[in-house]
RODO-2510 file (C-alpha; in nm, 4 decimals, decimal comma):
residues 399
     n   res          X          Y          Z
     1     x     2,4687     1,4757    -1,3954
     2     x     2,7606     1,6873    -1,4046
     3     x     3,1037     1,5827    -1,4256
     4     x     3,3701     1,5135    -1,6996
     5     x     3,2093     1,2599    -1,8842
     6     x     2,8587     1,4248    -1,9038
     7     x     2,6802     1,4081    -2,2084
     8     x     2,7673     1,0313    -2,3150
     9     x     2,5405     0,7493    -2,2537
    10     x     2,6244     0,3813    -2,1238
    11     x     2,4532     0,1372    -2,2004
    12     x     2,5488    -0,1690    -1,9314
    13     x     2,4897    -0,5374    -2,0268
    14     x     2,6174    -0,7434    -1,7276
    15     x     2,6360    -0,8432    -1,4016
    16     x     2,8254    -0,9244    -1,0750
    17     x     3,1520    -0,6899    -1,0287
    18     x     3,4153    -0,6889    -1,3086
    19     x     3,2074    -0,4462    -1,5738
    20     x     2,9753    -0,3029    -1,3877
    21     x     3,2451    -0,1641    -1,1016
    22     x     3,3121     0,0212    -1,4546
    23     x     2,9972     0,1320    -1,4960
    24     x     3,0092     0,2452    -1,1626
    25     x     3,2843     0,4934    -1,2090
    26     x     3,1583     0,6305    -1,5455
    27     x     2,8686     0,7171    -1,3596
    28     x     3,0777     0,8492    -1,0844
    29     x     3,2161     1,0824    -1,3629
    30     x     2,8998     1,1937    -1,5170
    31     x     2,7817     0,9558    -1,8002
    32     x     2,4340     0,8375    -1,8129
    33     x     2,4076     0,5010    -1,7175
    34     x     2,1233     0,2411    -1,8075
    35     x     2,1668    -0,0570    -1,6668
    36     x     1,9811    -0,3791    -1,8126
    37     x     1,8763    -0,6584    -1,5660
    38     x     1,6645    -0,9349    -1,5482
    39     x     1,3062    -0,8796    -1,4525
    40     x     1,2407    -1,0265    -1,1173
    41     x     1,5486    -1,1652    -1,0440
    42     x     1,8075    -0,8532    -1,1265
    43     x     2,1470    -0,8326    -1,0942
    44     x     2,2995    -1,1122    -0,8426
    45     x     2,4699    -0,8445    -0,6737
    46     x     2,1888    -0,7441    -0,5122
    47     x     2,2056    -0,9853    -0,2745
    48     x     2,5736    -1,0577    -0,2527
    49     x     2,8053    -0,9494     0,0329
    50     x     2,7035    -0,8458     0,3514
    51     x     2,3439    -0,8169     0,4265
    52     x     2,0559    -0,6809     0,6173
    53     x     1,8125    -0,8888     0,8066
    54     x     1,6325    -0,8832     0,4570
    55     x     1,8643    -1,0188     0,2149
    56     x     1,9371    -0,6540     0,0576
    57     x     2,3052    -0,6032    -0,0027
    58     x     2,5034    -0,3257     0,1542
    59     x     2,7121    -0,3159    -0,1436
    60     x     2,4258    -0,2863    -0,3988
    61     x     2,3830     0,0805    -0,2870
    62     x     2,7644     0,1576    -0,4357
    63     x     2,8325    -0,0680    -0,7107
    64     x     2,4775     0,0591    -0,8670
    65     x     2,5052     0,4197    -0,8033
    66     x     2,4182     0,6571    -1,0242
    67     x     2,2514     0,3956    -1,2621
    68     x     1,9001     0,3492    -1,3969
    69     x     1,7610    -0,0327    -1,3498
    70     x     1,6012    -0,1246    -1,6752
    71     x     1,4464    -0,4611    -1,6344
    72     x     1,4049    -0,6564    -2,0024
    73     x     1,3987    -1,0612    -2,0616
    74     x     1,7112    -1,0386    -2,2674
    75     x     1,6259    -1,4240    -2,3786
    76     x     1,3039    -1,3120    -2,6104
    77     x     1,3249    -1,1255    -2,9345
    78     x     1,1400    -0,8527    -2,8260
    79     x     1,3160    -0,7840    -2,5200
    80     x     1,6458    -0,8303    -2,7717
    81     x     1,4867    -0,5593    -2,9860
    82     x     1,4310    -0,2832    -2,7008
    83     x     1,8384    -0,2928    -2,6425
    84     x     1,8677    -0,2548    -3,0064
    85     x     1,6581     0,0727    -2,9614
    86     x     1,8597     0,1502    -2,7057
    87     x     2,2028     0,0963    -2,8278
    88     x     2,1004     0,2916    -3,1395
    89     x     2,0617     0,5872    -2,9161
    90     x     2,4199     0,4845    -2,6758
    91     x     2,7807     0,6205    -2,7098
    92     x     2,8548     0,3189    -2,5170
    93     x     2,7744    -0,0563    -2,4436
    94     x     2,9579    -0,2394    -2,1501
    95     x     2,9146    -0,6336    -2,1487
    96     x     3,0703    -0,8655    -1,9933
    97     x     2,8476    -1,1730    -2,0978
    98     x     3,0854    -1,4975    -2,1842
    99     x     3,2473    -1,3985    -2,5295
   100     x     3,0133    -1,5635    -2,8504
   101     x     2,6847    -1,5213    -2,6203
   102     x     2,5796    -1,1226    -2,7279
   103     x     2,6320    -1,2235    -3,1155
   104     x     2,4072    -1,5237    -3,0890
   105     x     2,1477    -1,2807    -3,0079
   106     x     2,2441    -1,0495    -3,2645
   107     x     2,3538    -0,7989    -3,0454
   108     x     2,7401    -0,8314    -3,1205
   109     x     2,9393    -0,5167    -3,2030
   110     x     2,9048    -0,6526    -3,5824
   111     x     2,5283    -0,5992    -3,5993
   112     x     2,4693    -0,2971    -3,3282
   113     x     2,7156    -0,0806    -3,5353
   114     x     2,5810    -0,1116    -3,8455
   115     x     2,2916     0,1517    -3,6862
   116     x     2,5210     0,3058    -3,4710
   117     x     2,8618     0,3130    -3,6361
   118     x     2,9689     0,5674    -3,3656
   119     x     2,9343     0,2850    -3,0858
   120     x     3,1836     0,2070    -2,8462
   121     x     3,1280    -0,1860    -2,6983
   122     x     3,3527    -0,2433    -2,3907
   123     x     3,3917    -0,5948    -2,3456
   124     x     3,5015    -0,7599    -1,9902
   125     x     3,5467    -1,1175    -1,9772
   126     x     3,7730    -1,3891    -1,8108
   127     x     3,9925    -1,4858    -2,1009
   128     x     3,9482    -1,2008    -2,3937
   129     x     3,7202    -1,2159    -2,7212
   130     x     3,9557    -1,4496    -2,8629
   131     x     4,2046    -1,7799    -2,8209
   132     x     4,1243    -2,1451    -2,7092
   133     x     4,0138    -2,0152    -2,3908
   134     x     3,7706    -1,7061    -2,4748
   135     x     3,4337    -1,8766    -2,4317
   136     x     3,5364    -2,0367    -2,0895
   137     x     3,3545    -1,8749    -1,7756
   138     x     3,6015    -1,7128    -1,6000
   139     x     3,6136    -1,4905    -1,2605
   140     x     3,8081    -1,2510    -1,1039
   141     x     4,0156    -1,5393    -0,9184
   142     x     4,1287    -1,6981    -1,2330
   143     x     4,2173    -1,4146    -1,3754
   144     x     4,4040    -1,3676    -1,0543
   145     x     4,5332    -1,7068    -1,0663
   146     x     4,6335    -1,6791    -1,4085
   147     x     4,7644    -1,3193    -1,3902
   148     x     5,0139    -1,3854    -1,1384
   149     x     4,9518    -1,2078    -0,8639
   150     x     4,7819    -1,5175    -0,6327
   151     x     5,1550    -1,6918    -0,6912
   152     x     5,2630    -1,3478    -0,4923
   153     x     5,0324    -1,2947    -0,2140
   154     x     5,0996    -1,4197     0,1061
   155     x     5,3705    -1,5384     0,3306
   156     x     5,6824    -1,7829     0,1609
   157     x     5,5984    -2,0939     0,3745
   158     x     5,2169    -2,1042     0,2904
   159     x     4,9618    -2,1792     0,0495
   160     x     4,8990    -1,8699    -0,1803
   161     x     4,5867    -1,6109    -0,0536
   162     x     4,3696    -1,3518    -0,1998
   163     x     4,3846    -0,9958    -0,1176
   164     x     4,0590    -0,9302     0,0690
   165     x     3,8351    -0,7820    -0,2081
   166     x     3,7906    -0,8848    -0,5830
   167     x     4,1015    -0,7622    -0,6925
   168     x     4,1053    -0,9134    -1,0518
   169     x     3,7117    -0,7715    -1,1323
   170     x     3,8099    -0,4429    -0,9404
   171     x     4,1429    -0,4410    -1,1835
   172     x     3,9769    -0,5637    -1,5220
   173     x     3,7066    -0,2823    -1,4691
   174     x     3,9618     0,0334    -1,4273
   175     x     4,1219    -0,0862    -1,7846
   176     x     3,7713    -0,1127    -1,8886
   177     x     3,7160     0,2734    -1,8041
   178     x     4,0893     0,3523    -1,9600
   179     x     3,9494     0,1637    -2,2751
   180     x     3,5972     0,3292    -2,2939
   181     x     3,7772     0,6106    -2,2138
   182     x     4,0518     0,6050    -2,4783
   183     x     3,7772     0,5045    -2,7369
   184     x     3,6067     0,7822    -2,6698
   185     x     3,8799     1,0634    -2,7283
   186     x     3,9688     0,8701    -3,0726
   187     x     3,6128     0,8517    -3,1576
   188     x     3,6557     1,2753    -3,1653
   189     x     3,9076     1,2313    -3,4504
   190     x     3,7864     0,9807    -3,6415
   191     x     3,4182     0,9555    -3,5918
   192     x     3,4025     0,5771    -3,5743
   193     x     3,3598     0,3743    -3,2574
   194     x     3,5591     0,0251    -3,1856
   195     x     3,5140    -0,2424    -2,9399
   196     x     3,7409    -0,2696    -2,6361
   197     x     3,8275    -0,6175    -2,5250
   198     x     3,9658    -0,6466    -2,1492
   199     x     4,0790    -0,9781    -2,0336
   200     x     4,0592    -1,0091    -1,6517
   201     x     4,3693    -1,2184    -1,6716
   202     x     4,5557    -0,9582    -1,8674
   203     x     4,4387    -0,6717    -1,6472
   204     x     4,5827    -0,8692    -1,3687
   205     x     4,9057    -0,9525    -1,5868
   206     x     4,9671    -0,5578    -1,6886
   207     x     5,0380    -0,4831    -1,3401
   208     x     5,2991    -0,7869    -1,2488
   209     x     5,5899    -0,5000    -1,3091
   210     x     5,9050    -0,7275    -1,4509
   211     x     5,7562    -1,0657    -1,3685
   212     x     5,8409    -1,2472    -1,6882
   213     x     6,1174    -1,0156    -1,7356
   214     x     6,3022    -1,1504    -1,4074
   215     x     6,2896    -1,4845    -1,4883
   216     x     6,3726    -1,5047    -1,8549
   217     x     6,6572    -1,2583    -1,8330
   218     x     6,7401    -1,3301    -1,4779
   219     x     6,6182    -1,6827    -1,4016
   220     x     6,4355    -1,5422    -1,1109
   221     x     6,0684    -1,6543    -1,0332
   222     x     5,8910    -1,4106    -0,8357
   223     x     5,7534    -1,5531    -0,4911
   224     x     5,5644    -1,4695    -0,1839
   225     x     5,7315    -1,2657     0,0455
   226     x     5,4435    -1,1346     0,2903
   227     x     5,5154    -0,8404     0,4205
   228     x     5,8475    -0,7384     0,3135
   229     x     5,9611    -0,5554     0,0196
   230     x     6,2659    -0,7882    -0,1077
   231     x     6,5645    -0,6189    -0,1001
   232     x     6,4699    -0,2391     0,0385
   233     x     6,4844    -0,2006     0,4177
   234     x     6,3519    -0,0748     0,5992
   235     x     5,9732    -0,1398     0,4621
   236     x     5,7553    -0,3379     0,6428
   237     x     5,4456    -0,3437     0,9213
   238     x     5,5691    -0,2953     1,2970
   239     x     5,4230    -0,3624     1,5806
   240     x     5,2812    -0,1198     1,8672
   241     x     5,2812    -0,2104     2,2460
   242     x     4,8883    -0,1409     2,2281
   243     x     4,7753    -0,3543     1,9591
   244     x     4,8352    -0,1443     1,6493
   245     x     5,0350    -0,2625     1,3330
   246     x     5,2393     0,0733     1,1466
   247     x     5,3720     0,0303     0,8063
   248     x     5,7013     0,2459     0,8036
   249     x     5,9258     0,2780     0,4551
   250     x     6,1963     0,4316     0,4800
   251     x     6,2803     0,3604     0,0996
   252     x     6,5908     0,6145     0,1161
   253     x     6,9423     0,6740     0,2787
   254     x     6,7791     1,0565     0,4269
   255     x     6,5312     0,8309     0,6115
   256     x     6,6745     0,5708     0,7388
   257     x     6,9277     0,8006     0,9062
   258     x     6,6092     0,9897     1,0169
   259     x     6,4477     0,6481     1,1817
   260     x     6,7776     0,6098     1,3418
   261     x     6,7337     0,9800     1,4801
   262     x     6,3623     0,8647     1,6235
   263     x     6,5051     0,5900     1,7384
   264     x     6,7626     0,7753     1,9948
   265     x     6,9875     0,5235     1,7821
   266     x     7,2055     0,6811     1,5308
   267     x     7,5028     0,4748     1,5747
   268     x     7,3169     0,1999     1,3219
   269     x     7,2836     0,4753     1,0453
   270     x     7,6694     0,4439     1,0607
   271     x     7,6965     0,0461     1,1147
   272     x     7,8239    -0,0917     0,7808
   273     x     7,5228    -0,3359     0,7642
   274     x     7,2683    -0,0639     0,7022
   275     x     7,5292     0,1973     0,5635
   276     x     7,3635     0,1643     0,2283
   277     x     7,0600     0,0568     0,0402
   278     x     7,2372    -0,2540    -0,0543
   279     x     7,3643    -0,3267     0,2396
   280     x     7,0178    -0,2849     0,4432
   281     x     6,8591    -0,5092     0,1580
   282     x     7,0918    -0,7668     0,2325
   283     x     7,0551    -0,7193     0,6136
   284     x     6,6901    -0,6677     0,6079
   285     x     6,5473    -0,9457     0,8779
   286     x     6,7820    -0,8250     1,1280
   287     x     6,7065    -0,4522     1,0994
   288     x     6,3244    -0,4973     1,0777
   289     x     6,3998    -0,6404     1,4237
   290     x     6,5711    -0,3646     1,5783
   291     x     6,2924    -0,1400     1,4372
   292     x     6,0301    -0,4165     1,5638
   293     x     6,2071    -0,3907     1,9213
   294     x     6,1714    -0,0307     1,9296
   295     x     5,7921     0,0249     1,8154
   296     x     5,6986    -0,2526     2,0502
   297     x     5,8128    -0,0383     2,3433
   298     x     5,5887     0,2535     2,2189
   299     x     5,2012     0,3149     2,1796
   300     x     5,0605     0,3854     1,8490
   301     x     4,9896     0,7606     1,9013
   302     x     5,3152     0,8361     2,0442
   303     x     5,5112     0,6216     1,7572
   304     x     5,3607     0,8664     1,5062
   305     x     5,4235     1,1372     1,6928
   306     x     5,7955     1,0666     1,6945
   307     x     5,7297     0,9517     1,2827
   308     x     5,5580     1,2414     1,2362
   309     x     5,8448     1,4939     1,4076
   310     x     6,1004     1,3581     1,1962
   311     x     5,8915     1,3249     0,8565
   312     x     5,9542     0,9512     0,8125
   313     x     5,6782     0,7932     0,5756
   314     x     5,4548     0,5604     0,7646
   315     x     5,0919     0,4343     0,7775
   316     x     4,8561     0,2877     1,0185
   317     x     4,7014    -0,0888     0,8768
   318     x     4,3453     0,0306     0,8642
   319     x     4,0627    -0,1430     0,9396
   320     x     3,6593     0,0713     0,8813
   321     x     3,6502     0,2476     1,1896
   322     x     4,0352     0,3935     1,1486
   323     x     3,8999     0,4941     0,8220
   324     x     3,5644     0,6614     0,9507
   325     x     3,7509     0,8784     1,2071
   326     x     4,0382     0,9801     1,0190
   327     x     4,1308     1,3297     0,9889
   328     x     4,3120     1,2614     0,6030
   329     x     3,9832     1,0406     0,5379
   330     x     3,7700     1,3418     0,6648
   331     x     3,9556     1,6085     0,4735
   332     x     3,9301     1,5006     0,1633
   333     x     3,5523     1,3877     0,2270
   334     x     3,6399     1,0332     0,0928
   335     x     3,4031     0,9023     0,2568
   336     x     3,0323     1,0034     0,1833
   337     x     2,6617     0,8903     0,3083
   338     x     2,3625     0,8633     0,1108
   339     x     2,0331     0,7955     0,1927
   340     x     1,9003     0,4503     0,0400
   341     x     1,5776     0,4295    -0,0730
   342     x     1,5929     0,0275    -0,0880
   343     x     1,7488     0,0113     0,2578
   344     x     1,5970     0,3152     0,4392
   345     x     1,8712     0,3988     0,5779
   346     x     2,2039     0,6152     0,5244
   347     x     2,5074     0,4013     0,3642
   348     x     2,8435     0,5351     0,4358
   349     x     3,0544     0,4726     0,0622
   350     x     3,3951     0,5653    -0,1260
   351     x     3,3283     0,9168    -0,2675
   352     x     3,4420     0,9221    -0,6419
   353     x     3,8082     0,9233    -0,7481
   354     x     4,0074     1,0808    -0,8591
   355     x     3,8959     1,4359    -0,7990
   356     x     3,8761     1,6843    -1,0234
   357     x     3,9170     2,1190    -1,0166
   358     x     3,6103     2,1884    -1,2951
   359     x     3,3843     1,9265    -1,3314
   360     x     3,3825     1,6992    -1,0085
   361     x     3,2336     1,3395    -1,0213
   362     x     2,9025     1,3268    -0,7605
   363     x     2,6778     1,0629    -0,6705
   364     x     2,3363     1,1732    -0,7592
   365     x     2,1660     0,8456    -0,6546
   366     x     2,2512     0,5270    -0,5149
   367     x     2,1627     0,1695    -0,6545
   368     x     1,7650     0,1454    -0,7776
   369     x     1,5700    -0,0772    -0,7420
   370     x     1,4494    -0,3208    -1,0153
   371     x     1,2869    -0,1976    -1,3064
   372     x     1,2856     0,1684    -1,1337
   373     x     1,3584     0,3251    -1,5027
   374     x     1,2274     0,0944    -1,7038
   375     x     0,9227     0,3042    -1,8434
   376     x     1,1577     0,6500    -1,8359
   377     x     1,4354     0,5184    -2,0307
   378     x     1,1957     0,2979    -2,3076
   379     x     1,0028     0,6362    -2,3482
   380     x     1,2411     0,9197    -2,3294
   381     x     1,5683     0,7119    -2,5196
   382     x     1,4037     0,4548    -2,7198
   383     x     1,1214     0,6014    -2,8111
   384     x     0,8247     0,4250    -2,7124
   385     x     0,4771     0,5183    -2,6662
   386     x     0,3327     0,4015    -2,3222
   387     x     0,1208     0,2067    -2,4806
   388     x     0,3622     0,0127    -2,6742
   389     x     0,6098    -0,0179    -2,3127
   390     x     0,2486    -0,1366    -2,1175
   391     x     0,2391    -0,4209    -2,3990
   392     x     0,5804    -0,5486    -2,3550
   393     x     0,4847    -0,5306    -1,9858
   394     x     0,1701    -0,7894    -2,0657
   395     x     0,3590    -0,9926    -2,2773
   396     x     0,6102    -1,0307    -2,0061
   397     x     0,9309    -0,8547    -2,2055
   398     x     0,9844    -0,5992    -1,9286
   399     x     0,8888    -0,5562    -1,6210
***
């Protein structure tokens, strides 16, 4: 693998999304990752999301990219032993088992770094390593819950919604990378590793801007406000007379005189309702209907020609196929297709992000299938004979 983060080796203890999305992108950016499953069962997300007429996941194929399956009954001593082996030989472990389980099996940070003292251990979990809630089983939609950002998503009049993907797990996982990451620049200096404890709830929390802020300075609890940005006008989805729903911001004084110059109606960028940013914030239902009148009249194509011509910021609400025919999308090559063993067919998936000038992230593989590296990585990292990896195969350790 090339990439920025060659040479360093993950080792990834987990399951389902939040932690090993992570391991995901460190592959994405060039570390070695071994990922330990269950034999015969594997990782759930195998079989989670959408599905072929077999059961197999089309989401497996991304999530384990660039990973090597090692399958290894975690629940024996033995199989407990080969991680140690492992680890020994790892800049990195991810985990996101429930806080307290890892150290029952001697496998905490405490006993792995006493061989290893460079180790890094990444820990993802619902409620954090410590406080009366850290051995609870927590999900991404707690942590959402808890986080804040439920309480904000949706329309004022209705019960609160989720965003459409695993937010929280997709959240917790980037601070997971900015932790491992971190770690591993201190780790230069000072030669020691250090765990890395991400809460999902607190990854949701660090991005709720001055939530707690507003209300204990302000008395102000943020709400939902669908799909409005409270208080700056114009910013919000319009609708086209063929179907199509354009998000337009025009988040400045310049633009909002330049929508009123698309609009053939530049006697409202002089009205004393929308003369300012204040004003326009306080005015804001009426003049998203004006704009709403005026992109209802027009077809999509033509509305962003017009947007376009007068360099006003705006967006078509996606859906896949926008995004597998668009000319940004097919610039940048965001979107890639890789053959999948498993599936036997091509999957279309998010190339890695961001980019970068020297060493570029790739995907060198997409997700294997059970066991695939069992026998490579217990040979060639841990450093067994093949006769000592075909009798942990007997005896029902590996698989």
């Amino acid at each position: 693998m090339s990439g920025p983060l060659s040479g360093i080796r993950v080792l990834e203890l987990g399951s389902f999304i939040a932690g090993p999305f992570a391991g995901q992108l460190l592959g994405d950016y060039g570390a070695e990752v071994i990922k330990v499953e269950p034999p015969e069962v594997g990782d759930p997300m195998r079989k989670w999301g959408h599905c072929d007429d077999k059961g197999r996941s089309f989401w497996w194929p991304a999530i384990a990219r660039n990973k090597q399956s090692v399958a290894i009954n975690l629940r024996s001593e033995e199989g407990r032993d080969v991680v140690r082996q492992l680890a020994l030989q790892s800049d990195v472990i991810l985990e996101n088992f429930t806080p307290g389980r890892l150290a029952e099996w001697q496998l905490g940070y405490e006993n792995l770094s006493k061989a290893n003292p460079r180790l890094i251990m990444t820990h993802v979990s619902g409620f954090g390593q410590t406080g009366p809630r850290a051995a609870d089983p927590g999900f991404g939609s707690i942590g959402e819950a808890m986080g804040g950002i439920r309480h904000t998503t949706g329309w004022p009049d209705r019960q609160s919604t989720r965003a459409g993907i695993s937010l929280g797990d997709a959240i917790a996982s980037l601070f997971a990378v900015i932790g491992t990451m971190a770690a591993l620049n201190e780790r230069q200096h000072s030669g020691k590793g250090q765990e890395v404890d991400v809460a999902i709830y607190e990854a949701v929390f660090a991005l709720m801007e001055s939530t707690v802020a507003d209300f204990e300075l302000g008395g102000h609890i943020r709400g939902r406000t669908g799909s409005v940005l409270p208080k700056v006008a114009p910013s919000n989805v319009y609708p086209t007379c063929d179907g199509a729903d354009v998000l337009i911001a025009g988040n400045a004084d310049a633009i909002f005189r330049r929508i009123c110059q698309a609009m053939d109606r530049e006697d409202i960028a002089d009205d004393q309702r929308y003369i300012d940013h204040e004003s326009r914030g306080k005015n804001q239902t009426e003049l998203d209907q004006l704009i709403a009148e005026w992109t209802s009249g027009l077809p999509v194509e033509e509305l962003e020609a017009l947007l376009d011509e007068h360099a006003i910021p705006y967006g078509r609400i996606f859906t896949a196929p926008d995004m597998l025919t668009d000319p940004q999308f097919a610039a940048r090559e965001l979107i890639e297709r890789y053959e999948d063993e498993v599936l036997g067919q091509e999957v279309p998936m998010a190339a890695p992000v961001p980019q970068f000038s020297r060493t570029p992230g790739r995907i060198a593989s997409t997700g294997p299938q059970l066991g695939q590296h069992t026998d490579q990585a217990l040979g060639e990292v841990a450093g067994y004979t093949q006769e000592e990896i075909e009798q942990l195969r007997a005896r029902g350790v590996i698989s």
